[in-house]
C-alpha positions as a Python dict, from the first residue, in 0.01 Angstrom:
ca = {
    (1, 'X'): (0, 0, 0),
    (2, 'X'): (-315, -264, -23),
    (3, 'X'): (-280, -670, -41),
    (4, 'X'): (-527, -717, -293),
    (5, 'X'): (-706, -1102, -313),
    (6, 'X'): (-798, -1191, -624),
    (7, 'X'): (-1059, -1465, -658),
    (8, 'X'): (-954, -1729, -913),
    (9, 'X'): (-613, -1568, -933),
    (10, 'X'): (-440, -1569, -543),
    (11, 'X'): (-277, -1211, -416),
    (12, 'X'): (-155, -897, -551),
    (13, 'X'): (113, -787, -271),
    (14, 'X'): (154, -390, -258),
    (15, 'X'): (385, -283, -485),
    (16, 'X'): (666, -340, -562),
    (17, 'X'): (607, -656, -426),
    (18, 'X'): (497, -945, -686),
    (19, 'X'): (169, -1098, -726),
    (20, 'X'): (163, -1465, -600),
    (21, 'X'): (-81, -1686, -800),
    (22, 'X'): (-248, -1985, -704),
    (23, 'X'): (-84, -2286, -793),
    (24, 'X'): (280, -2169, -784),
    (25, 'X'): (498, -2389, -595),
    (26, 'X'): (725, -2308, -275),
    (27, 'X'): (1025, -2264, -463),
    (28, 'X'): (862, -2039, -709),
    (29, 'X'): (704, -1812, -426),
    (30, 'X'): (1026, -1804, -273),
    (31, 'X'): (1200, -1660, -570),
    (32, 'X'): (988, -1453, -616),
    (33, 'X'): (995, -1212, -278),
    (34, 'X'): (1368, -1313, -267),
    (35, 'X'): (1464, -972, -413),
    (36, 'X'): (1228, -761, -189),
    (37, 'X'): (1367, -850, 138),
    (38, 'X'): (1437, -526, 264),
    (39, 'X'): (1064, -458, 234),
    (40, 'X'): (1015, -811, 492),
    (41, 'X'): (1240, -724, 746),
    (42, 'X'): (1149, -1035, 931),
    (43, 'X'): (1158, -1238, 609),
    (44, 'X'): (1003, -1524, 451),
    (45, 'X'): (1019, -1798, 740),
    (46, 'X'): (838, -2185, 765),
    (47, 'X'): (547, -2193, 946),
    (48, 'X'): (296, -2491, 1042),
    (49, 'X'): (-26, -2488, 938),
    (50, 'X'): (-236, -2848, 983),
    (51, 'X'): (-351, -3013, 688),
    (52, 'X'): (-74, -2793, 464),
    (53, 'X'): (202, -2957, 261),
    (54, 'X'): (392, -2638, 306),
    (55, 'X'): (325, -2302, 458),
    (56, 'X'): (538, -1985, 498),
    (57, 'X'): (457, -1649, 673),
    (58, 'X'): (558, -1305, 657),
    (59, 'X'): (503, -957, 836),
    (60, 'X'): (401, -628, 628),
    (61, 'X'): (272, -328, 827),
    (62, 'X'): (12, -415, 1079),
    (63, 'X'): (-59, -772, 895),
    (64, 'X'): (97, -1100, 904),
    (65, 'X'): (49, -1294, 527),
    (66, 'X'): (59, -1732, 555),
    (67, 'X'): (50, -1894, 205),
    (68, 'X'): (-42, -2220, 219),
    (69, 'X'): (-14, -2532, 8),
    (70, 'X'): (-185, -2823, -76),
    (71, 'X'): (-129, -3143, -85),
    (72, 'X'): (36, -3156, -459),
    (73, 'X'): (291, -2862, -305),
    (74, 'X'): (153, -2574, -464),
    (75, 'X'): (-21, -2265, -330),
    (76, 'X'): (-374, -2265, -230),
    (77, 'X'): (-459, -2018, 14),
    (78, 'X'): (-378, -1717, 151),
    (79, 'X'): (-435, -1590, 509),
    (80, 'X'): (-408, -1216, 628),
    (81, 'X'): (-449, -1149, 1015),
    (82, 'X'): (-412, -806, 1228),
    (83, 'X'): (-75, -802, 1422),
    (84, 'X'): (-167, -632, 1728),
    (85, 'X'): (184, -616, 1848),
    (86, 'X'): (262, -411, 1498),
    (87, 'X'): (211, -64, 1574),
    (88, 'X'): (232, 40, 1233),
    (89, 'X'): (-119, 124, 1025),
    (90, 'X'): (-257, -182, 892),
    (91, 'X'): (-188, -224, 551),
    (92, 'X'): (-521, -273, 378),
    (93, 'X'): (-660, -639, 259),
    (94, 'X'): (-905, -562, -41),
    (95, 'X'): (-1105, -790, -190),
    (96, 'X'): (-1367, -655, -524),
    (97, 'X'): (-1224, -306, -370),
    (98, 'X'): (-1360, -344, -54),
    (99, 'X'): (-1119, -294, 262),
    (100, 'X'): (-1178, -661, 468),
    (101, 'X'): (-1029, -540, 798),
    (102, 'X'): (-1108, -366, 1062),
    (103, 'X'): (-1464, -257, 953),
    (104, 'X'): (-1740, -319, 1179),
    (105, 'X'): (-1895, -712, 1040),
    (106, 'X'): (-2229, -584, 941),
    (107, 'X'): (-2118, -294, 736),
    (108, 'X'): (-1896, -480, 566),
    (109, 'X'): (-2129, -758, 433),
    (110, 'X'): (-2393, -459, 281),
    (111, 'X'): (-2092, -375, 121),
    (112, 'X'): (-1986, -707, -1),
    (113, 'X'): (-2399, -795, -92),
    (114, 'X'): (-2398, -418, -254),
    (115, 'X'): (-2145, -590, -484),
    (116, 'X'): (-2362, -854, -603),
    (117, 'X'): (-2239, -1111, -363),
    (118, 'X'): (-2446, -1340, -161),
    (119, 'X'): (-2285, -1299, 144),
    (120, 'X'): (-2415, -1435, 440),
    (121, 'X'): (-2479, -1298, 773),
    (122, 'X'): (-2193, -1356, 1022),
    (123, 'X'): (-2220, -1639, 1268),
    (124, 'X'): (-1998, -1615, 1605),
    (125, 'X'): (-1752, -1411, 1491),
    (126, 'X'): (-1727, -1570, 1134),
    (127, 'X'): (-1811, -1523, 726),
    (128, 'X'): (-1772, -1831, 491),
    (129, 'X'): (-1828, -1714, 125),
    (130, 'X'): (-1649, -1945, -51),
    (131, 'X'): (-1388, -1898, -144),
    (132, 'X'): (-1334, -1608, 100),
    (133, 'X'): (-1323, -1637, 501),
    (134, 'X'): (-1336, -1393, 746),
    (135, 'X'): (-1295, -1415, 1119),
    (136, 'X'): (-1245, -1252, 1447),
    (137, 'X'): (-1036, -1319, 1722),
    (138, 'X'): (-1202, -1216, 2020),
    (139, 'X'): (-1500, -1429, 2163),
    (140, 'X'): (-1823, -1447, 1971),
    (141, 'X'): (-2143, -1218, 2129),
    (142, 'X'): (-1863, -955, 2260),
    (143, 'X'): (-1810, -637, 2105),
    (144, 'X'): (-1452, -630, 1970),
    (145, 'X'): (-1212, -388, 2168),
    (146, 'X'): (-1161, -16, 1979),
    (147, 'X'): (-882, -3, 1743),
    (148, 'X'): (-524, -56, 1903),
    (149, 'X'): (-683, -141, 2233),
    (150, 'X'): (-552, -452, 2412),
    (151, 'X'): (-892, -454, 2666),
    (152, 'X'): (-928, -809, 2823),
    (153, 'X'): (-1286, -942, 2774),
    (154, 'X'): (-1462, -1010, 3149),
    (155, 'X'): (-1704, -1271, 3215),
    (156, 'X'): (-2060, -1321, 3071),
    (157, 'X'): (-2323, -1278, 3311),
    (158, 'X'): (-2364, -1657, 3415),
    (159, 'X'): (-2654, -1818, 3217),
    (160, 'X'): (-2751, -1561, 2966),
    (161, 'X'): (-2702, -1550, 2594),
    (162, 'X'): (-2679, -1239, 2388),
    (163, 'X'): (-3006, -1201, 2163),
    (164, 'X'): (-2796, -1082, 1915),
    (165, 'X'): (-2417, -1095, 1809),
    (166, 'X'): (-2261, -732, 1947),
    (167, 'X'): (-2070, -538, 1689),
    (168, 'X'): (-1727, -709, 1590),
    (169, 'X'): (-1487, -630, 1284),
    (170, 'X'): (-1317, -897, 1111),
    (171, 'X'): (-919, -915, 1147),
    (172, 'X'): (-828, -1222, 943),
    (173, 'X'): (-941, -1297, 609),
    (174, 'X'): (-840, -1607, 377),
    (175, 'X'): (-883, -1651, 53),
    (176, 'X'): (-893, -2008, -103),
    (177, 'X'): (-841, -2156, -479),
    (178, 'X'): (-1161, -2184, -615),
    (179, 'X'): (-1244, -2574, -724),
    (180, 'X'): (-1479, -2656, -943),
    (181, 'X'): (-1843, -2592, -901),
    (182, 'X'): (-1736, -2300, -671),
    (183, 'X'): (-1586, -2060, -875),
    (184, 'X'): (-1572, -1673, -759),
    (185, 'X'): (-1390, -1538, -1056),
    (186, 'X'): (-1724, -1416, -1224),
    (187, 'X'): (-1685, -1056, -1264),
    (188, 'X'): (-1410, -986, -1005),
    (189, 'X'): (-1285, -610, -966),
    (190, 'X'): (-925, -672, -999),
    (191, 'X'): (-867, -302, -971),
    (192, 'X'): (-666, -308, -667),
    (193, 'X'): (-919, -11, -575),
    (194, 'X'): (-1041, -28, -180),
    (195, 'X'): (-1307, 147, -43),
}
């Protein structure tokens, strides 16, 4: 069970849900996980997201999914996030087979740049590789809490910095449409294979 993001394209749900391509309108995207919704127990529900025409959300195991549209109503993005409340395992988010979350940051960019891909290094807790974002939710300079751990972060010693960014994973990734002059489809790995 892997949400696959597919540069160019949009996402590959895990079977047997469908694919949901870029461009496709709200209408469309609701018809099309209208017959799986036994598999979205919490179904397919509005949600706001600033700057969005339209934007709808949905839980799968240990993930919430946000599609969001753009401002001629169709879909341009799509938004993956850890549910921490979700006790389930966290369905995997792959991207050129690579598994997004839950990684620690740094290992996850050699793997991304071992794939050809100029990533950059992660600033405060973030990625920007157009057209793929990653984030964390915790506060930048803090090592993220172990897996399933709800630890509260304590205060910084007052006045001092971190020389360097403690280890973090990711735990939301969006991917965006590509527009021209920044187009990722170049020899994506569509394979729907994660490492």
């Amino acid at each position: 069970m892997t949400i696959d993001l597919l540069p160019g394209r949009g996402v590959r749900l895990p079977a047997p849900l469908p694919e949901l391509g870029f461009g496709l309108t709200e209408t469309a995207v609701r018809a099309l996980l209208a017959p799986h919704g036994g598999l979205l127990p919490d179904g397919v529900r509005n949600t706001f997201v600033c700057g969005c025409s339209w934007a709808l959300a949905f839980q799968l195991p240990g993930v919430s999914v946000t599609l969001c549209a753009d401002d001629r109503d169709r879909l341009r993005s799509v938004t993956v996030g850890r549910n921490p409340s979700d006790d389930r395992p966290v369905c995997p988010v792959g991207y050129r087979g690579i598994d997004l979350l839950g990684w620690p940051a740094l290992e996850l960019v050699e793997a991304l740049r071992a794939e050809g891909l100029p990533v950059p290094d992660p600033i405060r807790g973030t990625l920007h590789h157009h057209p793929l974002h990653l984030s964390c939710h915790h506060p930048p300079g803090r090592p993220s809490a172990p897996r399933g751990s709800s630890a509260a972060w304590g205060p910084s010693a007052p006045g001092r910095k971190p020389r360097h960014e403690g280890p973090f994973s990711f735990d939301v990734v969006s991917l965006y449409q590509a527009t021209e002059g920044n187009d990722d489809t170049a020899a994506d790995d569509d394979t729907g294979a994660t490492r």
